[in-house]
C-alpha positions in Angstrom: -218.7 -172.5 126.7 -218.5 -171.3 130.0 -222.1 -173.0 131.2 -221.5 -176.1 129.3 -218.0 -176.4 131.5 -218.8 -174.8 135.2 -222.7 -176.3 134.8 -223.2 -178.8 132.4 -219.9 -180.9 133.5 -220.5 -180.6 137.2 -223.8 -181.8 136.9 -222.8 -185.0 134.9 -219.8 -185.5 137.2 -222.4 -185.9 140.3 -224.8 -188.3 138.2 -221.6 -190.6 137.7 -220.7 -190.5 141.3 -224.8 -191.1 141.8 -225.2 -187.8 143.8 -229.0 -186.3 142.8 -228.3 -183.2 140.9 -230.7 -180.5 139.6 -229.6 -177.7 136.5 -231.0 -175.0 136.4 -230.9 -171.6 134.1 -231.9 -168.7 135.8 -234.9 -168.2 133.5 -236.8 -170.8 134.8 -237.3 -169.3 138.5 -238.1 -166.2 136.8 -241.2 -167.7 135.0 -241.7 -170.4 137.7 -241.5 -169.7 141.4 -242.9 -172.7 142.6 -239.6 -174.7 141.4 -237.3 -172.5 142.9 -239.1 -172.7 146.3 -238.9 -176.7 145.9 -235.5 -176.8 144.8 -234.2 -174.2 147.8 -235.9 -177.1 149.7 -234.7 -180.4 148.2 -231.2 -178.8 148.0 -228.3 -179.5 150.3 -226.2 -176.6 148.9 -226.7 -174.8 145.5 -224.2 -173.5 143.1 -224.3 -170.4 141.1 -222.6 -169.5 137.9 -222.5 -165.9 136.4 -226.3 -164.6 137.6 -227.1 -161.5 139.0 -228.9 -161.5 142.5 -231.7 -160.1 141.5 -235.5 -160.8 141.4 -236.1 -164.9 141.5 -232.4 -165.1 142.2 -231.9 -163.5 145.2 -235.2 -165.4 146.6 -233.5 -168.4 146.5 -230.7 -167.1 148.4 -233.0 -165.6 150.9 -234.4 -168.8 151.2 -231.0 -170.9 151.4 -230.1 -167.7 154.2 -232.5 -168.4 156.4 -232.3 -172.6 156.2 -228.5 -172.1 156.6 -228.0 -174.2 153.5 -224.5 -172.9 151.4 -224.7 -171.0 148.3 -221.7 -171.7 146.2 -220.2 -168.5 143.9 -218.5 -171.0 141.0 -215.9 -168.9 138.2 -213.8 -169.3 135.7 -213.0 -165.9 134.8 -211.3 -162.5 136.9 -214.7 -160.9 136.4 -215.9 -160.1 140.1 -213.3 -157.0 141.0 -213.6 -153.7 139.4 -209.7 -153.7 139.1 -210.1 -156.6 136.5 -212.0 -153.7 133.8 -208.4 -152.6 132.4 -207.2 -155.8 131.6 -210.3 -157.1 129.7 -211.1 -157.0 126.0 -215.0 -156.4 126.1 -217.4 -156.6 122.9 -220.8 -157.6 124.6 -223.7 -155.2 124.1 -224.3 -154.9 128.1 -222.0 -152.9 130.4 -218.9 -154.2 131.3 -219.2 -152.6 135.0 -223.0 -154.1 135.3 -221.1 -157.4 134.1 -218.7 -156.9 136.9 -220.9 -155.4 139.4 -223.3 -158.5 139.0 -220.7 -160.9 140.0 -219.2 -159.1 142.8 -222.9 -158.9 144.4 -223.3 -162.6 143.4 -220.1 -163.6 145.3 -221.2 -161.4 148.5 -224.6 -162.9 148.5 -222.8 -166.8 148.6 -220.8 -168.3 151.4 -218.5 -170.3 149.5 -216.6 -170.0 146.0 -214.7 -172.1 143.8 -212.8 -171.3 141.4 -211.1 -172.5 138.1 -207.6 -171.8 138.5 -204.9 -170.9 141.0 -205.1 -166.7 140.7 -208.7 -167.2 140.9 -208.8 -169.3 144.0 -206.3 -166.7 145.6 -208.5 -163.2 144.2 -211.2 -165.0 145.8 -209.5 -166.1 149.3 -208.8 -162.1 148.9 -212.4 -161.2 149.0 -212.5 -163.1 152.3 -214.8 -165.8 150.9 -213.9 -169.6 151.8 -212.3 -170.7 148.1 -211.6 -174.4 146.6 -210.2 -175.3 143.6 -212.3 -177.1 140.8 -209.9 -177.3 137.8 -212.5 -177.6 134.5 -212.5 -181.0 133.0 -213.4 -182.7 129.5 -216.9 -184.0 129.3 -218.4 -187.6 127.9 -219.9 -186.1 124.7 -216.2 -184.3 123.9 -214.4 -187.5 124.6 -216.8 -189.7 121.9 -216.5 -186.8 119.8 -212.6 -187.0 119.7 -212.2 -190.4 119.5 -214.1 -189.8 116.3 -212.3 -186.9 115.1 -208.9 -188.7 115.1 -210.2 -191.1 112.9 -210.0 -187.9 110.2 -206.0 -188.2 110.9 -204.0 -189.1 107.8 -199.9 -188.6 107.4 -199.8 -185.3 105.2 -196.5 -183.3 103.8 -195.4 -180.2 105.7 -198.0 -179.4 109.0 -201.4 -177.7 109.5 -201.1 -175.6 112.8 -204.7 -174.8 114.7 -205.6 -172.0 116.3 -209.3 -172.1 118.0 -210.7 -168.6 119.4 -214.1 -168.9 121.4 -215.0 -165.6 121.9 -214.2 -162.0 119.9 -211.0 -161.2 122.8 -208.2 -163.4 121.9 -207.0 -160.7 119.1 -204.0 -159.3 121.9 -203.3 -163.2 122.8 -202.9 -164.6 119.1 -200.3 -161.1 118.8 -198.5 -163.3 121.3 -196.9 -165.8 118.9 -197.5 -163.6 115.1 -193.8 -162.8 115.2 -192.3 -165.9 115.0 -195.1 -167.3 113.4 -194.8 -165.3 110.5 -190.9 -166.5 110.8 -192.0 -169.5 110.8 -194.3 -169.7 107.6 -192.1 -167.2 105.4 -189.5 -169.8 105.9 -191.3 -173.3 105.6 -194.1 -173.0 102.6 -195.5 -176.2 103.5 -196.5 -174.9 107.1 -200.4 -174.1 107.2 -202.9 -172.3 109.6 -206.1 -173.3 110.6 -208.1 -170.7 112.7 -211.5 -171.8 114.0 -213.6 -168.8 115.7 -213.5 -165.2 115.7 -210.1 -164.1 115.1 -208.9 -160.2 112.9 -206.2 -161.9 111.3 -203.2 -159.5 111.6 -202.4 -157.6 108.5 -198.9 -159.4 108.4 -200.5 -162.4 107.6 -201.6 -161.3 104.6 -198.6 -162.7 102.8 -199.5 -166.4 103.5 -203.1 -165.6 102.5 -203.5 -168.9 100.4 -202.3 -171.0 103.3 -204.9 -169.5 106.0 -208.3 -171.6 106.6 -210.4 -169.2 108.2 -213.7 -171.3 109.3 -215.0 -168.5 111.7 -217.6 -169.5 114.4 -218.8 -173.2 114.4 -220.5 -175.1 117.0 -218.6 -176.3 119.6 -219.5 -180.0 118.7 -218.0 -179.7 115.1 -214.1 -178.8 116.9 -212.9 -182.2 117.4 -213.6 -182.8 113.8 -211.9 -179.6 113.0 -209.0 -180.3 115.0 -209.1 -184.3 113.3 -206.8 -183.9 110.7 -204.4 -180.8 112.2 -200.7 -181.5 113.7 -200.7 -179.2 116.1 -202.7 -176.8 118.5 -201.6 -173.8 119.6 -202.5 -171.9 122.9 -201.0 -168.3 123.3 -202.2 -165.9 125.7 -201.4 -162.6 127.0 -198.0 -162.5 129.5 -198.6 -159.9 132.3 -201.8 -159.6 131.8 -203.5 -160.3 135.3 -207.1 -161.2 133.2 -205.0 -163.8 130.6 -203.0 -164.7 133.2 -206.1 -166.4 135.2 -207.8 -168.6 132.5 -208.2 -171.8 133.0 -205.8 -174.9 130.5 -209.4 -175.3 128.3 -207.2 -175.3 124.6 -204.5 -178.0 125.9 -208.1 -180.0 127.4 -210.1 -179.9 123.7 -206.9 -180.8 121.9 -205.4 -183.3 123.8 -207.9 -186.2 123.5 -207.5 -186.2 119.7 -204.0 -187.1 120.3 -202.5 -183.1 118.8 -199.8 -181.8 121.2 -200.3 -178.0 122.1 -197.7 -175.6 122.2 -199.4 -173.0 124.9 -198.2 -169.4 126.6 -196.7 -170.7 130.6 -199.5 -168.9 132.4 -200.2 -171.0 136.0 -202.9 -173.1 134.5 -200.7 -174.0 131.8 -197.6 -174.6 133.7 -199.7 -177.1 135.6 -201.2 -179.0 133.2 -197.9 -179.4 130.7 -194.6 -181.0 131.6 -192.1 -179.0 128.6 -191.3 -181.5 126.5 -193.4 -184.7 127.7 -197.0 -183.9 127.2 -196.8 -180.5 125.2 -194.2 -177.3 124.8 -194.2 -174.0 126.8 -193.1 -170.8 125.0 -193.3 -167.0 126.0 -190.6 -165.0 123.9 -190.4 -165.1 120.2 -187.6 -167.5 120.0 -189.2 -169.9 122.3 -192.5 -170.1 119.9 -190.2 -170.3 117.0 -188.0 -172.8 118.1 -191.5 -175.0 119.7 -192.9 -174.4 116.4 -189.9 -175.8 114.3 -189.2 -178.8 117.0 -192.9 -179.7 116.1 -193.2 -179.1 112.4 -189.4 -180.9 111.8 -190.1 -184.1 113.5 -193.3 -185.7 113.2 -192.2 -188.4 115.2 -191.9 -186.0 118.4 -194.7 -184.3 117.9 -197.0 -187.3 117.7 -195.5 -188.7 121.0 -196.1 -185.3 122.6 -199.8 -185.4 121.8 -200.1 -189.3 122.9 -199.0 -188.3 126.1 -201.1 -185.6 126.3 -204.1 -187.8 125.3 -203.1 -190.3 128.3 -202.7 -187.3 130.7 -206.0 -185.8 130.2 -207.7 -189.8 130.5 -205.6 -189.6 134.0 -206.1 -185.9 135.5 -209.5 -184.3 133.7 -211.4 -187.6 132.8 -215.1 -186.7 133.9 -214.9 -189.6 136.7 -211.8 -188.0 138.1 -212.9 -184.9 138.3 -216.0 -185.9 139.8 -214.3 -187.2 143.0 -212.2 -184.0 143.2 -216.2 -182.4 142.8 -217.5 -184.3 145.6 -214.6 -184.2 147.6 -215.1 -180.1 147.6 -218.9 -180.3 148.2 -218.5 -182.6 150.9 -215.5 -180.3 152.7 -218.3 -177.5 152.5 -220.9 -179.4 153.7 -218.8 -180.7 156.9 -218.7 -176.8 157.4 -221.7 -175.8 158.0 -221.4 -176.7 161.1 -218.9 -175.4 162.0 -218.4 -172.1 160.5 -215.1 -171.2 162.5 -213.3 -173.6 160.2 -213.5 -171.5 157.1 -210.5 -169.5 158.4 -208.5 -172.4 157.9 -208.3 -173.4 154.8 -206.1 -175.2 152.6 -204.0 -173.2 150.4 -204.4 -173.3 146.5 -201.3 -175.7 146.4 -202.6 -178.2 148.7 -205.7 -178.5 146.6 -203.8 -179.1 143.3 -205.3 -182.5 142.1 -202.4 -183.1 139.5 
């Protein structure tokens, strides 16, 4: 997920806007030097996303070094400072500190960073690297692939809520929202729950057994027709935790082209990409999911204009074309900088580089 949003959508962005663009995955310098000592050439400034400098890696920031071209750190994840270890759910088979270790070196090595969200922007300023925001964005392919998925739509009694986890952490963020969930579905036995992803579901769930639909991992093209025929979309995530607390608004960005409103946890990223109560709801104690949950289940009517508005506001803000000018704009600020490297100590604040 992470490479198909940091990489795969920042490279389509600058073929829109007709800027030449090369992706590449680490592997191939490794098996190919030649490339990577024609790309450090052709390149005005390269980007790097979650790879160690190490071996072919750090040639090519030698390379960029020396030619004075700017090496970009791009995240969208608190997983560069040490401090971040105690706050993170980890179930990979390599070393958490390595993981964290890597990325710290990486964002040394660079001379730039950008990063996904607010916090991130403002860790990274901390680190004394020059930092711009690049909110993530909805690609082409997701947008034809919603468009299609809504089609699956059809008026149904009661309401099918979705939950969709893309990674084996979100077990303390769904805890979030299970008590008044559970509220919720003891007292309306019409309400459903659709969980897409890996998810332990909660022994208190038990109970509603028959009205869980547990599809486990599928690939990330298949969601939108997951999500087709769902009411609504629900985004919890883990208050005062600094790590939660950073993500970027991805759930409220895969739902909200199919037209499903999203009731989500008011971490920064959320708070800035839903208006409570005109694109989606915002809840963070028990009664506040319960009585978002209720307001959404109860009236149709409400709910459906939630999500419509949501649809338009992701065609306005995170539309591929959009977010390629805010793209450019950033690349061309860095660029302008090179020659000038006393300007990096200026720079604009997080706020001032809010594109909503």
């Amino acid at each position: 997920m992470s490479q198909r949003y940091r990489c795969e959508h920042k490279a389509e962005q600058l073929r829109l806007m007709g800027r030449p663009v090369r992706l590449r995955w680490a592997s191939e310098y490794q098996s190919c030097l030649a490339s990577l000592t024609a790309d450090a050439a052709w390149a005005d400034m390269v980007i790097l996303h979650r790879v160690p400098p190490t071996g072919a890696i750090r040639r090519l920031l030698d390379q960029c070094e020396r030619s004075g071209r700017p090496t970009v750190f791009d995240i969208d994840d608190w997983i560069f400072d040490r401090e971040a270890r105690s706050f993170m759910s980890w179930n990979r088979p390599d070393s958490l500190e390595d993981y964290i270790a890597a990325n710290s070196a990486l964002l040394d090595r660079c001379s730039h960073s950008i990063g996904a969200t607010s916090p991130l922007v403002e860790r990274l300023q901390a680190r004394g690297k020059p930092a711009f925001l690049l909110i993530n964005n909805v690609g082409l392919e997701w947008l034809r692939l919603s468009e299609k998925g809504r089609r699956f739509r059809q008026e149904q009694e009661g309401a099918t809520l979705a939950y969709v986890s893309g990674t084996p952490t979100h077990d303390k963020d769904f805890a979030q929202i299970l008590p008044a969930l559970t509220r919720v579905m003891r007292a309306m036995p019409s309400v459903r729950l659709r969980i897409a992803g890996p998810l332990n579901i909660p022994e208190e769930m038990s109970h509603f057994q028959d009205r869980i639909e547990h599809i486990g991992f599928v690939p990330w093209r298949k969601i939108p027709y997951i999500l087709g025929d769902v009411d609504m979309n629900l985004a919890p995530l883990e208050i005062g935790n600094p790590f939660a607390e950073s993500k970027s608004e991805l759930k409220y960005l895969e739902a909200s082209p199919l037209g499903l409103p999203t009731i989500a946890s008011p971490t920064p990223a959320f708070r800035k990409a839903i208006t409570h109560g005109e694109n989606g709801l915002l809840a963070e104690s028990e009664k506040e999911w319960a009585e978002a949950l209720l307001e959404c289940i109860e009236e149709p009517t409400r709910r459906r204009k939630l999500g419509e508005n949501a649809r338009r506001h992701v065609e306005e803000v995170y539309h591929p074309r959009v977010a390629a000018e805010r793209l450019v704009g950033v690349i061309d600020e860095i660029l302008s900088r090179r020659a000038s490297p006393e300007k990096t100590r200026h720079l604009p604040s997080p706020e001032n580089l809010r594109s909503q």
